[in-house]
Biotite code that builds the C-alpha atoms (Angstrom):
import biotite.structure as struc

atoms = struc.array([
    struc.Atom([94.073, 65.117, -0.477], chain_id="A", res_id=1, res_name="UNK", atom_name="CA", element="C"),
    struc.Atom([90.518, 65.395, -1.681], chain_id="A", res_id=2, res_name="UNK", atom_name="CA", element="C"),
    struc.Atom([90.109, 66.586, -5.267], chain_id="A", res_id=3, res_name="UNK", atom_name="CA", element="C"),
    struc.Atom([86.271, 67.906, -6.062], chain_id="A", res_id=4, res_name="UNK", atom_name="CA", element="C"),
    struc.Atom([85.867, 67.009, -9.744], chain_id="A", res_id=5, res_name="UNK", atom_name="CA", element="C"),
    struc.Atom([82.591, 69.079, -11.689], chain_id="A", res_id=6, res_name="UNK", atom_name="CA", element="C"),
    struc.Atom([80.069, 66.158, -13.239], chain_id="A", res_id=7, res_name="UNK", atom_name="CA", element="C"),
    struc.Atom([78.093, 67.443, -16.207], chain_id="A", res_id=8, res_name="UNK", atom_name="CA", element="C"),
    struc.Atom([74.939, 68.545, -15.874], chain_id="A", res_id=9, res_name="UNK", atom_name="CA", element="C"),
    struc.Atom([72.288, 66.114, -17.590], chain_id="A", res_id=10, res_name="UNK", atom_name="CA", element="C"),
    struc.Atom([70.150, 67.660, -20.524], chain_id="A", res_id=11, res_name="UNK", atom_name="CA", element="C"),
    struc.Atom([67.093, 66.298, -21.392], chain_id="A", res_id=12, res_name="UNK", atom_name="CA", element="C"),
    struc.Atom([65.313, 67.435, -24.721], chain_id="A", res_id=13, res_name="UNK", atom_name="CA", element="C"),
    struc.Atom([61.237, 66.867, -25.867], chain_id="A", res_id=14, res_name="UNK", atom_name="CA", element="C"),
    struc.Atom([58.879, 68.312, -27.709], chain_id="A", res_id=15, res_name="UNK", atom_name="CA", element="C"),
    struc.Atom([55.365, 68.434, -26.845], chain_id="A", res_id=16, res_name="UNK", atom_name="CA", element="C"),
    struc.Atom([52.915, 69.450, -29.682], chain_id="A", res_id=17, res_name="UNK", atom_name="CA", element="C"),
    struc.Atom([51.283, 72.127, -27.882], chain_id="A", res_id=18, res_name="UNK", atom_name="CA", element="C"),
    struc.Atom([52.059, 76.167, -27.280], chain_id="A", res_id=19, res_name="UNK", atom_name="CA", element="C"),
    struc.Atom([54.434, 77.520, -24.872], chain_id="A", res_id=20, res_name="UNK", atom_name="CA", element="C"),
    struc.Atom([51.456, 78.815, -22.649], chain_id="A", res_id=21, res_name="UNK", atom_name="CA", element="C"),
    struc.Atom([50.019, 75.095, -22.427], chain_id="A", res_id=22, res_name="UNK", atom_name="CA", element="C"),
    struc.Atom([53.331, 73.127, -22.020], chain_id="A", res_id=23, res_name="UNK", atom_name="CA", element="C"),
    struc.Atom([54.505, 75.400, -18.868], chain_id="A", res_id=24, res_name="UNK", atom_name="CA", element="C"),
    struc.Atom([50.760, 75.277, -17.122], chain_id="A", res_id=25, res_name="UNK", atom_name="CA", element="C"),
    struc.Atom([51.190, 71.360, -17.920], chain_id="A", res_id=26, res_name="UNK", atom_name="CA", element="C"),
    struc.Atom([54.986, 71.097, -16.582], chain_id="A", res_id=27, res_name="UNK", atom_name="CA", element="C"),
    struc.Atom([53.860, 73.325, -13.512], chain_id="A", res_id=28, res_name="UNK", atom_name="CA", element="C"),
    struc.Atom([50.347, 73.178, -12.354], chain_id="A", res_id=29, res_name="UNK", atom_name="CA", element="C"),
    struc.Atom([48.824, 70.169, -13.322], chain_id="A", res_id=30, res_name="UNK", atom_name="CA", element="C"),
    struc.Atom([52.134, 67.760, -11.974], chain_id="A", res_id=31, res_name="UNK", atom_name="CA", element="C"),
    struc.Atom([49.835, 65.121, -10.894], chain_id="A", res_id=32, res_name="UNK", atom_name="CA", element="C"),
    struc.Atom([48.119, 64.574, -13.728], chain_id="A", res_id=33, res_name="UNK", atom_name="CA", element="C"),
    struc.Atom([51.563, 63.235, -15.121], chain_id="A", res_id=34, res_name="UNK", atom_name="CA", element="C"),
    struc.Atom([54.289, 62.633, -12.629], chain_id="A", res_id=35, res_name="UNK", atom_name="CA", element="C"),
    struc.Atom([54.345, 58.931, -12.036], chain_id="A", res_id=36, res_name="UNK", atom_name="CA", element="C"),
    struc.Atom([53.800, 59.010, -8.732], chain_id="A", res_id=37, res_name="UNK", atom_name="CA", element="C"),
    struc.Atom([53.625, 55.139, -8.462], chain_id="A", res_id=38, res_name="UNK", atom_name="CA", element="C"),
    struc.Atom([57.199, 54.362, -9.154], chain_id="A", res_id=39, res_name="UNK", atom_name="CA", element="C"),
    struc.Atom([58.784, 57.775, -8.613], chain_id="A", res_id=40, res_name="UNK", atom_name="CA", element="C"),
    struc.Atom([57.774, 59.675, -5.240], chain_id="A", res_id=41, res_name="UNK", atom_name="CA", element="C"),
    struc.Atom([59.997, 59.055, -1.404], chain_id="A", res_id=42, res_name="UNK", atom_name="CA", element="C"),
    struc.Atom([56.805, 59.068, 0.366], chain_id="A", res_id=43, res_name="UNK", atom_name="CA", element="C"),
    struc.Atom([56.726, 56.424, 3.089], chain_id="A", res_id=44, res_name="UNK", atom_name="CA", element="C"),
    struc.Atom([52.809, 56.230, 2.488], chain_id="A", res_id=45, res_name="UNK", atom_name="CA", element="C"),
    struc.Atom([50.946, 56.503, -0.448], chain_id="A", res_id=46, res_name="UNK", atom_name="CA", element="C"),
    struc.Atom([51.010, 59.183, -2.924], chain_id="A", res_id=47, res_name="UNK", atom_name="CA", element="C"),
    struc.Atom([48.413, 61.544, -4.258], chain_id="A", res_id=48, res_name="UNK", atom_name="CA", element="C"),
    struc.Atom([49.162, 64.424, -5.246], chain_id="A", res_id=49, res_name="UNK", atom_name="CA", element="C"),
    struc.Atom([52.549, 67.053, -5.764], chain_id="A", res_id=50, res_name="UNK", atom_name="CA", element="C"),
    struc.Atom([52.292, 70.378, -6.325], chain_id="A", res_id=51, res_name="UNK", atom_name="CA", element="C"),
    struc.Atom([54.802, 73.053, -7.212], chain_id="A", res_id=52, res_name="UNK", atom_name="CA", element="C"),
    struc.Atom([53.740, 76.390, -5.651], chain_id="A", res_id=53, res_name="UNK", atom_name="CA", element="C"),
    struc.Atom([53.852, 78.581, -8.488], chain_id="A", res_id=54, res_name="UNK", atom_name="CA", element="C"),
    struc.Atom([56.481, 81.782, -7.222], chain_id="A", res_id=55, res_name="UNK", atom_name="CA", element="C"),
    struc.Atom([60.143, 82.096, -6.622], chain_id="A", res_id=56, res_name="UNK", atom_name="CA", element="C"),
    struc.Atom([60.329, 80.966, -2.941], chain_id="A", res_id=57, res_name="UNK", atom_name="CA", element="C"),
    struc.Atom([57.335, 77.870, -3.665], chain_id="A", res_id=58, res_name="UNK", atom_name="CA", element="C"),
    struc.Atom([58.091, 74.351, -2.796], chain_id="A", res_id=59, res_name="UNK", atom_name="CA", element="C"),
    struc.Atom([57.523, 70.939, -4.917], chain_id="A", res_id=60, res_name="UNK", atom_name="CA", element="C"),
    struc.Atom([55.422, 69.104, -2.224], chain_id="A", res_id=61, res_name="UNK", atom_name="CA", element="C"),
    struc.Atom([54.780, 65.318, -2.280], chain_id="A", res_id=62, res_name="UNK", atom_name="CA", element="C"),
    struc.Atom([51.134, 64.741, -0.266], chain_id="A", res_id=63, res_name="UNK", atom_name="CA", element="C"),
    struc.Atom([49.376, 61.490, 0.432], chain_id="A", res_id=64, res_name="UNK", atom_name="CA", element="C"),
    struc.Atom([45.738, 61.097, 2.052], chain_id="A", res_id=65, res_name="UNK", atom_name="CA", element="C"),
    struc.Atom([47.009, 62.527, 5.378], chain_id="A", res_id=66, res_name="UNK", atom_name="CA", element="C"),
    struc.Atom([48.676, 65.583, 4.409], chain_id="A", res_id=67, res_name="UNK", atom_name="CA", element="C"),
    struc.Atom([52.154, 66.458, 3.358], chain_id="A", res_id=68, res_name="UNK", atom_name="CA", element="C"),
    struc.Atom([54.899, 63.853, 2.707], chain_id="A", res_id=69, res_name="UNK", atom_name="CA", element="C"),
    struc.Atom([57.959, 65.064, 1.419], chain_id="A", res_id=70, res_name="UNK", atom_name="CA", element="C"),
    struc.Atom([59.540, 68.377, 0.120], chain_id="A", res_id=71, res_name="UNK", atom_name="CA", element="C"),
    struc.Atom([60.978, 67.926, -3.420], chain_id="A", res_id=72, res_name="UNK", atom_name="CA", element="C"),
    struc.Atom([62.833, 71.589, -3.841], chain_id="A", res_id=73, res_name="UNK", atom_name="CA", element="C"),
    struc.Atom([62.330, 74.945, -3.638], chain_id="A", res_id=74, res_name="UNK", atom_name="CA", element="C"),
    struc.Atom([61.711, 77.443, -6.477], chain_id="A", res_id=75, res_name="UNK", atom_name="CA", element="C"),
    struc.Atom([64.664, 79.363, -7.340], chain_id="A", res_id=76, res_name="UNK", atom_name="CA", element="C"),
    struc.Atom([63.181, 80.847, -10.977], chain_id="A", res_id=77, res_name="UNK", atom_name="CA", element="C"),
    struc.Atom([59.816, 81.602, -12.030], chain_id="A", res_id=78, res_name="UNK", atom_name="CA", element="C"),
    struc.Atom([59.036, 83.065, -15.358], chain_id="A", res_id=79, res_name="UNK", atom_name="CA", element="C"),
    struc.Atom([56.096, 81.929, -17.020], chain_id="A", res_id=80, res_name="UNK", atom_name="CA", element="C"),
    struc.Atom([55.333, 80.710, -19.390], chain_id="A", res_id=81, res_name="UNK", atom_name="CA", element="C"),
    struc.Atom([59.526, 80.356, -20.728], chain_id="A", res_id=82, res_name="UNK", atom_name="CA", element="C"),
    struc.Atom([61.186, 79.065, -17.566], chain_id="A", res_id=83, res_name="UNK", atom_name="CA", element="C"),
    struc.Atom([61.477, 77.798, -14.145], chain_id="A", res_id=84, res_name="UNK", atom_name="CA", element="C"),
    struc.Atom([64.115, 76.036, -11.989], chain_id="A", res_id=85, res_name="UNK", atom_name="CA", element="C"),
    struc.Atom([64.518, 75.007, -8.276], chain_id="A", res_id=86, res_name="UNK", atom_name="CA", element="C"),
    struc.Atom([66.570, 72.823, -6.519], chain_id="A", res_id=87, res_name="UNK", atom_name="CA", element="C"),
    struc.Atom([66.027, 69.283, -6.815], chain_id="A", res_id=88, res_name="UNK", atom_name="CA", element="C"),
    struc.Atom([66.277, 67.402, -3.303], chain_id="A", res_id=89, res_name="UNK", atom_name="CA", element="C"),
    struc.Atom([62.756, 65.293, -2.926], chain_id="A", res_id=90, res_name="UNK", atom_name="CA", element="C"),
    struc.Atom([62.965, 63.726, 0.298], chain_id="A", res_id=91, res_name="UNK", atom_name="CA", element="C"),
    struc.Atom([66.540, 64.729, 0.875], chain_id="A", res_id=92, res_name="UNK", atom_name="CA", element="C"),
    struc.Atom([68.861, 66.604, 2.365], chain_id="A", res_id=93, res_name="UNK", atom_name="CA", element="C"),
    struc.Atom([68.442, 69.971, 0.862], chain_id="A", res_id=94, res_name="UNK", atom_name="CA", element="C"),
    struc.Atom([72.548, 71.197, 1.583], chain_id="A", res_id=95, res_name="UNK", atom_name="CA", element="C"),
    struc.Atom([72.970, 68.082, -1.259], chain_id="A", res_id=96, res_name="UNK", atom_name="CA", element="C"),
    struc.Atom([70.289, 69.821, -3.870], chain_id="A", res_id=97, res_name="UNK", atom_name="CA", element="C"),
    struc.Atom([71.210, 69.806, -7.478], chain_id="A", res_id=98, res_name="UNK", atom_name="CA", element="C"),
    struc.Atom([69.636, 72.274, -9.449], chain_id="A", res_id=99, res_name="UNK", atom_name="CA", element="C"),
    struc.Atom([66.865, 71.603, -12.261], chain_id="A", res_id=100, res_name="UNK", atom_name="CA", element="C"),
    struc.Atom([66.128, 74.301, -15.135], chain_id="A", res_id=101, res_name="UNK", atom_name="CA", element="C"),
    struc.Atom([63.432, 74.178, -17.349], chain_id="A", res_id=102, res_name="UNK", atom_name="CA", element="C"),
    struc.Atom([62.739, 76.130, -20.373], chain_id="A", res_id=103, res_name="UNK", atom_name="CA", element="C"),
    struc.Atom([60.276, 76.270, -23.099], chain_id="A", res_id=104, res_name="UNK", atom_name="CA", element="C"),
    struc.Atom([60.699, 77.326, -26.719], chain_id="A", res_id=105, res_name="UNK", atom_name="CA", element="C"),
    struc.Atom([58.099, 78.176, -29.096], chain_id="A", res_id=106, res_name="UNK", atom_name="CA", element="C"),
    struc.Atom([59.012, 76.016, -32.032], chain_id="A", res_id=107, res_name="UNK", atom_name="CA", element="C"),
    struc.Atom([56.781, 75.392, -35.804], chain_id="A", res_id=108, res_name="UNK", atom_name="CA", element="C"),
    struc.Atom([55.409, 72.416, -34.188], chain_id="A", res_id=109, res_name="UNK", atom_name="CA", element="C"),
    struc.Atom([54.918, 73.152, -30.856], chain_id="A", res_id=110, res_name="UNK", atom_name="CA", element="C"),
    struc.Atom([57.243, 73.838, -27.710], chain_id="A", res_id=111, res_name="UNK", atom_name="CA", element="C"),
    struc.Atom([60.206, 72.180, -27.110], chain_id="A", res_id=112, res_name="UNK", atom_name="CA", element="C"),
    struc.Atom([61.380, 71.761, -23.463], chain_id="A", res_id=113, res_name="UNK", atom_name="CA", element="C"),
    struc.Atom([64.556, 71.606, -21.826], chain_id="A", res_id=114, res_name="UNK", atom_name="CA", element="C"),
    struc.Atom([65.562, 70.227, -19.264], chain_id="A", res_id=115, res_name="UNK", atom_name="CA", element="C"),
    struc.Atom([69.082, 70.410, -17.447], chain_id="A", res_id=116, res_name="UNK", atom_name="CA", element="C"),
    struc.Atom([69.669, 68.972, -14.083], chain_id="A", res_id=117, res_name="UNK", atom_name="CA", element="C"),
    struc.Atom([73.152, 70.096, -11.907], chain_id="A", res_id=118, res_name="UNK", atom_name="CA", element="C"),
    struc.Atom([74.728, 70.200, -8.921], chain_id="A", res_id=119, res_name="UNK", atom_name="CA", element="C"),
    struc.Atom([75.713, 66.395, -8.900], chain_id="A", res_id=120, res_name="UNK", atom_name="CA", element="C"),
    struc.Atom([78.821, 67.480, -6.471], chain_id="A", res_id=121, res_name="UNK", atom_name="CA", element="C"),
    struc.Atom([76.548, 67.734, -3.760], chain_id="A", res_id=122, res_name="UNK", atom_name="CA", element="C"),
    struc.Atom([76.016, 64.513, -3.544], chain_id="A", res_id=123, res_name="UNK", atom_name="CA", element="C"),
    struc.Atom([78.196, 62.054, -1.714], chain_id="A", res_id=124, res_name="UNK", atom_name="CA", element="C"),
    struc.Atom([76.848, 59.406, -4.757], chain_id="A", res_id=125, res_name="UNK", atom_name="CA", element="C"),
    struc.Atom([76.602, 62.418, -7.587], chain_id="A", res_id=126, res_name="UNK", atom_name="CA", element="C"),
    struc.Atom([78.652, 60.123, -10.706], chain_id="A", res_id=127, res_name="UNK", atom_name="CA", element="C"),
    struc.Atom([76.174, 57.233, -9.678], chain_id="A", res_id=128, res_name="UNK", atom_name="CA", element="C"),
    struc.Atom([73.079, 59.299, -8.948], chain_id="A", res_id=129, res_name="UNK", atom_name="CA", element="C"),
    struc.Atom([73.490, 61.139, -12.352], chain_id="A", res_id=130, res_name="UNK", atom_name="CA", element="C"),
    struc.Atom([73.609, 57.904, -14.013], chain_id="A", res_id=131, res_name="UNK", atom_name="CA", element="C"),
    struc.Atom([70.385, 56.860, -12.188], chain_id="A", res_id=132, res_name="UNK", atom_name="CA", element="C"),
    struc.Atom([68.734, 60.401, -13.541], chain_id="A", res_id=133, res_name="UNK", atom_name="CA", element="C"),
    struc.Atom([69.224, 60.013, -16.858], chain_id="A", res_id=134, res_name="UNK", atom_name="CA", element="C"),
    struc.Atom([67.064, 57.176, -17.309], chain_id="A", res_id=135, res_name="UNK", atom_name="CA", element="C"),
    struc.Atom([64.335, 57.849, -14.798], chain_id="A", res_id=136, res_name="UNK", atom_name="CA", element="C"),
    struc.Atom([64.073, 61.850, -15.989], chain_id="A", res_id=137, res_name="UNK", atom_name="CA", element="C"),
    struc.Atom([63.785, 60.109, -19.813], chain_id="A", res_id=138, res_name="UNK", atom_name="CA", element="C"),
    struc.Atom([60.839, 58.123, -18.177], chain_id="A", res_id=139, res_name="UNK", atom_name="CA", element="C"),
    struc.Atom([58.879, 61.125, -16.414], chain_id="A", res_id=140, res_name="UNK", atom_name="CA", element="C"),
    struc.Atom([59.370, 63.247, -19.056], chain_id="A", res_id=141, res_name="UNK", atom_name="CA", element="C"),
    struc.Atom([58.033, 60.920, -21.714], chain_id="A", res_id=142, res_name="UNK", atom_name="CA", element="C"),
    struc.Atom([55.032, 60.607, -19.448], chain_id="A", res_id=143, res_name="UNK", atom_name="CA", element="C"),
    struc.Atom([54.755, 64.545, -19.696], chain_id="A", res_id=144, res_name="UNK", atom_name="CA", element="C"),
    struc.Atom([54.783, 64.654, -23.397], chain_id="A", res_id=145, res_name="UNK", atom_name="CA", element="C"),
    struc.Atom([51.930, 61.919, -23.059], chain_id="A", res_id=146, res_name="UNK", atom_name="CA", element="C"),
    struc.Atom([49.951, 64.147, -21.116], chain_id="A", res_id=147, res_name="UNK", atom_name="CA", element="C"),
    struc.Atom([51.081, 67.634, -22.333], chain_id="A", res_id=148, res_name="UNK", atom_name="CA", element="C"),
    struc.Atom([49.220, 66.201, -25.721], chain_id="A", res_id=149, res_name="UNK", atom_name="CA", element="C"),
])
């Protein structure tokens, strides 16, 4: 007997000292200027560039100097400039997507931004791939607030 236990999504919190408008064009359309594409992209060959194609239906594409490399997810949400999500699969098996929300709030000194990754039970290794998430989304988000500066 097989018993499907629910893992808990994984919240991430920062605040980046800019308005709403400026965090979401950061978080969405300018990806490459922050994503660390050095240590965190599936790419067999070198990446450039990833882009999130800005409508409900768009992709988060990884590309290197020949063209496309990997698809990350797949836009589920898009409401600028307060939220987006899409399923989170880069390089993977999209039937095993989890599911990634963002959302930004207007706050006194600037926007804060949420994130909360789910769907861990997709995964055959969720428990142990959530665990791996919480540091490395800690580490590409603080290179967003960097950025989103």
């Amino acid at each position: 007997m097989s018993v499907e236990q629910e893992i808990s999504p994984l919240v991430k919190t920062v605040v980046v000292p800019v308005g709403v408008d400026r965090a979401f064009q950061a978080f969405t359309a300018e990806t490459s200027a922050w994503w660390p594409l050095f240590s965190h992209s599936v790419g067999e060959a070198a990446a450039s560039e990833v882009r999130m194609e800005g409508a409900v239906g768009g992709r988060i594409v990884e590309y290197g100097a020949d063209g496309e490399l990997a698809t990350w997810g797949t836009l589920s949400d898009w409401d600028p400039p307060t939220s987006v999500a899409f399923s989170w699969h880069p390089g993977g098996d999209p039937s095993e997507a989890g599911q990634v929300t963002v959302t930004f709030t207007a706050m006194d000194d600037g926007t804060q931004v949420q994130l909360v990754h789910s769907g861990w039970e997709r995964r055959g290794d969720g428990a142990r791939a959530r665990l791996s998430y919480d540091t490395g989304w800690d580490y590409v988000l603080g290179k967003y607030v960097e950025f989103a500066r």
